[in-house]
C-alpha positions as CSV (number, residue, x, y, z in Angstrom):
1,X,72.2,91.7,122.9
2,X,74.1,94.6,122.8
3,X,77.5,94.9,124.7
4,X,77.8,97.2,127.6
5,X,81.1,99.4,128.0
6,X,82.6,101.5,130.5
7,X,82.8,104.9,129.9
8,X,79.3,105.5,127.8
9,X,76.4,107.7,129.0
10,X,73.3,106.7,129.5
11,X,70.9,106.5,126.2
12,X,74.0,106.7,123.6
13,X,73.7,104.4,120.9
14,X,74.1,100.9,121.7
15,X,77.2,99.5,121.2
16,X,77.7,96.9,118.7
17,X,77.9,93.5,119.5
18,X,80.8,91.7,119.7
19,X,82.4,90.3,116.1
20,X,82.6,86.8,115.1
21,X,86.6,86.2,116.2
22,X,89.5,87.0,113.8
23,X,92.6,86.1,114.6
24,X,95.7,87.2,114.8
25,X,94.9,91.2,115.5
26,X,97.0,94.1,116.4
27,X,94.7,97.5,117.4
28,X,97.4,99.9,116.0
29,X,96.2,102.8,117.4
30,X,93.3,103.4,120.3
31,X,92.7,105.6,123.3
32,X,92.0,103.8,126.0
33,X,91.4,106.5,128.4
34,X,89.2,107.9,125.8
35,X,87.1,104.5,126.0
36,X,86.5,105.0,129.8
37,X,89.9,102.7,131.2
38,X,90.8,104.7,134.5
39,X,93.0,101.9,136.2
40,X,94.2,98.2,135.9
41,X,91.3,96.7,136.2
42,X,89.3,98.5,133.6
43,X,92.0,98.5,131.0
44,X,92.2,94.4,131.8
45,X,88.1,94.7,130.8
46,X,89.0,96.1,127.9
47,X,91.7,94.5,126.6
48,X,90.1,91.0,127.7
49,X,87.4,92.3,125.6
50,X,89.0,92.8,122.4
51,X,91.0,89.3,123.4
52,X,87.9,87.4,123.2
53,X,87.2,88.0,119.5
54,X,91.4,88.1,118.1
55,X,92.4,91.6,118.9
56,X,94.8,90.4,121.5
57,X,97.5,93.0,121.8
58,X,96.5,97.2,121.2
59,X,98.7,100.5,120.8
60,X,97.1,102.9,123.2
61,X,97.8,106.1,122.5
62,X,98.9,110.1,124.1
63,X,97.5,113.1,123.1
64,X,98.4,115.6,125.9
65,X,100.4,115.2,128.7
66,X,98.0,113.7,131.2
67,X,96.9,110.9,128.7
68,X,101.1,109.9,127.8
69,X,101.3,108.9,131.5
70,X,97.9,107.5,131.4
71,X,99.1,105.1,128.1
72,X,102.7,104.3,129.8
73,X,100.9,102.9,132.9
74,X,98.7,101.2,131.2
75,X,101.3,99.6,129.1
76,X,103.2,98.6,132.3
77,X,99.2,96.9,133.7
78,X,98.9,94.7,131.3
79,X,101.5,93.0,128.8
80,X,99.1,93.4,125.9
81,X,99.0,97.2,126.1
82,X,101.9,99.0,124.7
83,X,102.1,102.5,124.4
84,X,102.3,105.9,122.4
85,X,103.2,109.6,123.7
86,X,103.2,112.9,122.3
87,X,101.5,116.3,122.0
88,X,98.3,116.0,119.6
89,X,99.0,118.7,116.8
90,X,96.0,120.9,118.2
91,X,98.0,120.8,121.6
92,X,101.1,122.1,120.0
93,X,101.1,125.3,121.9
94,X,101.1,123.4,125.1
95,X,104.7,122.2,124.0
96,X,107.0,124.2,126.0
97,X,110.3,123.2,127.9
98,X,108.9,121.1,130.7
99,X,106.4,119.3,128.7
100,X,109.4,118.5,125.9
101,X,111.0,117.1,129.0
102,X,108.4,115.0,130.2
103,X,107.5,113.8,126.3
104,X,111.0,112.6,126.1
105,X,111.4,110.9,129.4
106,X,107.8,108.7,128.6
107,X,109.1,108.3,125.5
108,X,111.9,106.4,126.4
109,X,110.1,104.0,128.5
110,X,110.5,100.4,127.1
111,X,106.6,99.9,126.7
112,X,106.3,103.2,124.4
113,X,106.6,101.6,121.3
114,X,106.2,104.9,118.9
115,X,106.2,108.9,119.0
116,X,102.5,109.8,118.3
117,X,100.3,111.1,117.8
118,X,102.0,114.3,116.0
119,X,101.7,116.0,113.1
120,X,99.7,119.2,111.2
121,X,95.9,119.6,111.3
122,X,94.4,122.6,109.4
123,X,90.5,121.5,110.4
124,X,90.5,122.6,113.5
125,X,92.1,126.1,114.2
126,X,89.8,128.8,114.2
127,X,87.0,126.5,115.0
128,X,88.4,125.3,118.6
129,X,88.9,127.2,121.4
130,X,92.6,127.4,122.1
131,X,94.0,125.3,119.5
132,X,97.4,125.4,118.3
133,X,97.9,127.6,115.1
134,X,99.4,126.0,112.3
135,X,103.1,127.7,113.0
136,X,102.8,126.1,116.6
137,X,101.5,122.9,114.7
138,X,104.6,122.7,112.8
139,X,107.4,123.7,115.5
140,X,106.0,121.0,117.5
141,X,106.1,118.1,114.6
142,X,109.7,119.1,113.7
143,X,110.4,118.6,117.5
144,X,108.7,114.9,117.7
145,X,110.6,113.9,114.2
146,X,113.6,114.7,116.2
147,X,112.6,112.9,119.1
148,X,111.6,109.8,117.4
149,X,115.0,109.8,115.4
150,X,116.9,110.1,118.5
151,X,115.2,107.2,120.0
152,X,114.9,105.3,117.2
153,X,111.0,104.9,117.6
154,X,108.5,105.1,114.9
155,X,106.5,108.3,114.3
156,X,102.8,108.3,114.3
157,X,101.5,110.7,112.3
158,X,98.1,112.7,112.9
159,X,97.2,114.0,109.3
160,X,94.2,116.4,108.8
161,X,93.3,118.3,105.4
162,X,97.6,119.1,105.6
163,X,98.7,116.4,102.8
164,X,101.2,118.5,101.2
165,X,102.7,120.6,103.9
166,X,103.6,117.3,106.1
167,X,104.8,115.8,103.9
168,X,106.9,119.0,103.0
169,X,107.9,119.0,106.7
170,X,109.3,115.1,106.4
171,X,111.0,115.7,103.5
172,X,112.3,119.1,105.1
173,X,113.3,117.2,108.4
174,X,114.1,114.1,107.8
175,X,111.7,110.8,108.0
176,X,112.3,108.4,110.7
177,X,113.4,104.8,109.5
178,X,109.1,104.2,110.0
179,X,106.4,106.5,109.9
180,X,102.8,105.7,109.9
181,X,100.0,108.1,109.2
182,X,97.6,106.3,111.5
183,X,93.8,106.5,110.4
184,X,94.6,107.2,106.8
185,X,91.7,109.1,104.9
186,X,93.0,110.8,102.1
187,X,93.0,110.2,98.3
188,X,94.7,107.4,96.1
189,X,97.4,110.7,95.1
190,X,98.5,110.9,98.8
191,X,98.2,107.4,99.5
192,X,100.3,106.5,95.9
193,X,103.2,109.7,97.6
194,X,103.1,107.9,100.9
195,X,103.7,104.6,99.4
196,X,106.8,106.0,97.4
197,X,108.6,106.8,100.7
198,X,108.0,103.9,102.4
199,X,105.7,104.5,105.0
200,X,102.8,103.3,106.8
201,X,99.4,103.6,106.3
202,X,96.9,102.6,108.6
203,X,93.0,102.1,108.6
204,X,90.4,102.9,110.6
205,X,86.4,102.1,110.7
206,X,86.1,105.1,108.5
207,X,87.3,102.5,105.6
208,X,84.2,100.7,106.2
209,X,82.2,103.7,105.5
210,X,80.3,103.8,102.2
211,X,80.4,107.8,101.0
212,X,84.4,107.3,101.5
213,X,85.2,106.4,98.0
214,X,88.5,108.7,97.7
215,X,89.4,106.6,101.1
216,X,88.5,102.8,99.3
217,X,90.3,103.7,96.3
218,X,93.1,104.9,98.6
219,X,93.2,101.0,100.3
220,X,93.3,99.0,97.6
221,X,96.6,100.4,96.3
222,X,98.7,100.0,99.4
223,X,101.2,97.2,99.5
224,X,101.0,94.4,102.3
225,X,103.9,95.2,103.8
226,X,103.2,98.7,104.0
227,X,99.6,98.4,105.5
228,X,98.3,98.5,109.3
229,X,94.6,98.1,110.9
230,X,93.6,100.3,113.9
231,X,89.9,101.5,115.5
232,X,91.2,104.5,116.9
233,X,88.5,103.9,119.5
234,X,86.2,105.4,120.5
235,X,85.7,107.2,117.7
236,X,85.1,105.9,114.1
237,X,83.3,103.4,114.9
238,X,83.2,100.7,112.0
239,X,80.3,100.5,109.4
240,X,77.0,99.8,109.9
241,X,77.8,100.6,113.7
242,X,78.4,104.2,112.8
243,X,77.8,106.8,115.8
244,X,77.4,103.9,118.5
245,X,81.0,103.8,120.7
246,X,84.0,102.1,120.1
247,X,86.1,99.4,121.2
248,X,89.6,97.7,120.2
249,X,87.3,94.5,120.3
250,X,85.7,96.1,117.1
251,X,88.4,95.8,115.0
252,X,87.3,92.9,113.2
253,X,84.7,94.7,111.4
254,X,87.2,97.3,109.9
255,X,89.4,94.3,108.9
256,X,86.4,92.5,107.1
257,X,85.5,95.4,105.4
258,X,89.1,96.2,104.4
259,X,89.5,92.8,103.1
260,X,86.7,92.9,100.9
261,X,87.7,96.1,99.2
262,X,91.4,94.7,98.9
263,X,89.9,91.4,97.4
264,X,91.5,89.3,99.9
265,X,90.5,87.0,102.6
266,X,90.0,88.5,106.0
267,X,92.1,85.5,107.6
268,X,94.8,86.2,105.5
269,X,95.0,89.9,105.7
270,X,94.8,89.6,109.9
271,X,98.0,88.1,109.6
272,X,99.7,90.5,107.1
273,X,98.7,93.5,109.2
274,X,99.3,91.7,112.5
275,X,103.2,90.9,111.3
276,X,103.2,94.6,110.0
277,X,102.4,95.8,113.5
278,X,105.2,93.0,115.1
279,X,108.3,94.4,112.8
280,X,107.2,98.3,112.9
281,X,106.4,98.3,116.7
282,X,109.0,95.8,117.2
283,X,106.5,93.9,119.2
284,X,107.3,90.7,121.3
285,X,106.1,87.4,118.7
């Protein structure tokens, strides 16, 4: 039977059922306000959700104002929520003095455990109404690498068809002591230039996908230390559950499909990505 979520219209695609359990798990990126959580009790649902099958502790995460406060109270509901803020790189141009303020003052909220998600995105501009151009896009990302160096906070890293310009703008700017470019999808080049610098790269469902050969070439290079697990939910939804909506309770999927490209055991590689998420998030054990 197919498990029922908050937050999904009538006569989407099922939702997939829930995974057999895998244990230790860390969602390393979500939306929970995206995913239909309004309130306490529906983030508990959630959360007790994804508990059920390993994923006990998720990284929910800001892209515009309204949804930072959203992701800092939710972090404060429930210990196993924790939080990211920041301006989405398409909601650069809303990035003006008060909304630097407020950025800043979530951000230095104990629960927020990173600055994201930030960065450059050259997909959408000229296809979405009112998104940030890429000059906007780029003033804004060299303001959130200065925040998240001042706070001493990881920065989570929003990367669309932009390889070589962000990573011009890090090198330009200065990397924070971690950065993780959540929902990795480019090539083995930029994953091999990542790598080099010490960062983070971290996988969504879109690993599990089977036209994504660039991205599967891309995973099996990436050291264990320097490798994270996410659904970015409820989008990408994990492999053969494409299309239907997504939860952080899916996560085992993408982890099992990861594994299997990586050649290791799914057990095994919970752990390693689980202990990743602890020491970059700083995350209580």
């Amino acid at each position: 039977m197919a498990t029922t979520l908050i937050g999904v219209p009538p006569g989407s695609r099922p939702a997939p059922d829930l995974p057999e359990p895998l244990a230790p798990l860390v969602d390393a990126h979500t939306h929970l306000d995206a995913c239909g959580a309004t309130d306490a009790a529906s983030v508990k649902e959630i959360v007790d959700r994804a508990e059920s099958v390993g994923v006990g502790r998720v990284v929910t995460i800001a892209d515009d104002l309204a949804a930072a406060q959203f992701a800092v109270d939710a972090a404060h509901w429930d210990e196993r929520v924790f939080a990211a803020v920041a301006l989405h790189p398409t909601r650069a141009n809303a990035l003006d003095d008060a909304a630097r303020a407020e950025i800043e003052r979530l951000a230095r909220d104990p629960r927020v455990v990173a600055v994201g998600e930030t960065g450059m995105d050259y997909y959408w501009p000229g296809k979405l109404d009112g998104c940030a151009e890429v000059e906007e896009q780029v003033e804004a990302f060299r303001w959130h690498i200065d925040l998240a160096k001042r706070l001493r906070k990881p920065l989570m890293i929003h990367n669309r068809d932009a390889d070589h310009d962000l990573l011009t703008v890090l090198l330009d700017e200065g990397a924070p002591s971690a950065v993780i470019f959540h929902c990795f999808s480019s090539d083995a080049n930029m994953a091999n230039a990542c790598v080099e610098e010490g960062y983070i790269l971290s996988f969504s469902g879109s690993v599990s996908f089977r036209n994504a050969r660039e991205l599967h070439e891309a995973a099996k290079l990436v050291p264990d230390d320097q490798i994270l697990v996410e659904t970015d939910a409820p989008f990408l939804t994990p492999h053969p559950f494409r299309g239907a909506p997504n939860e952080p309770y899916c996560l085992p999927y993408t982890v099992r499909a990861l594994a299997a490209l990586r050649d290791q055991d799914p057990t095994e590689l919970a752990q390693t990505v689980t202990a990743n998420a602890e020491r970059v998030y700083r995350l209580p054990f």
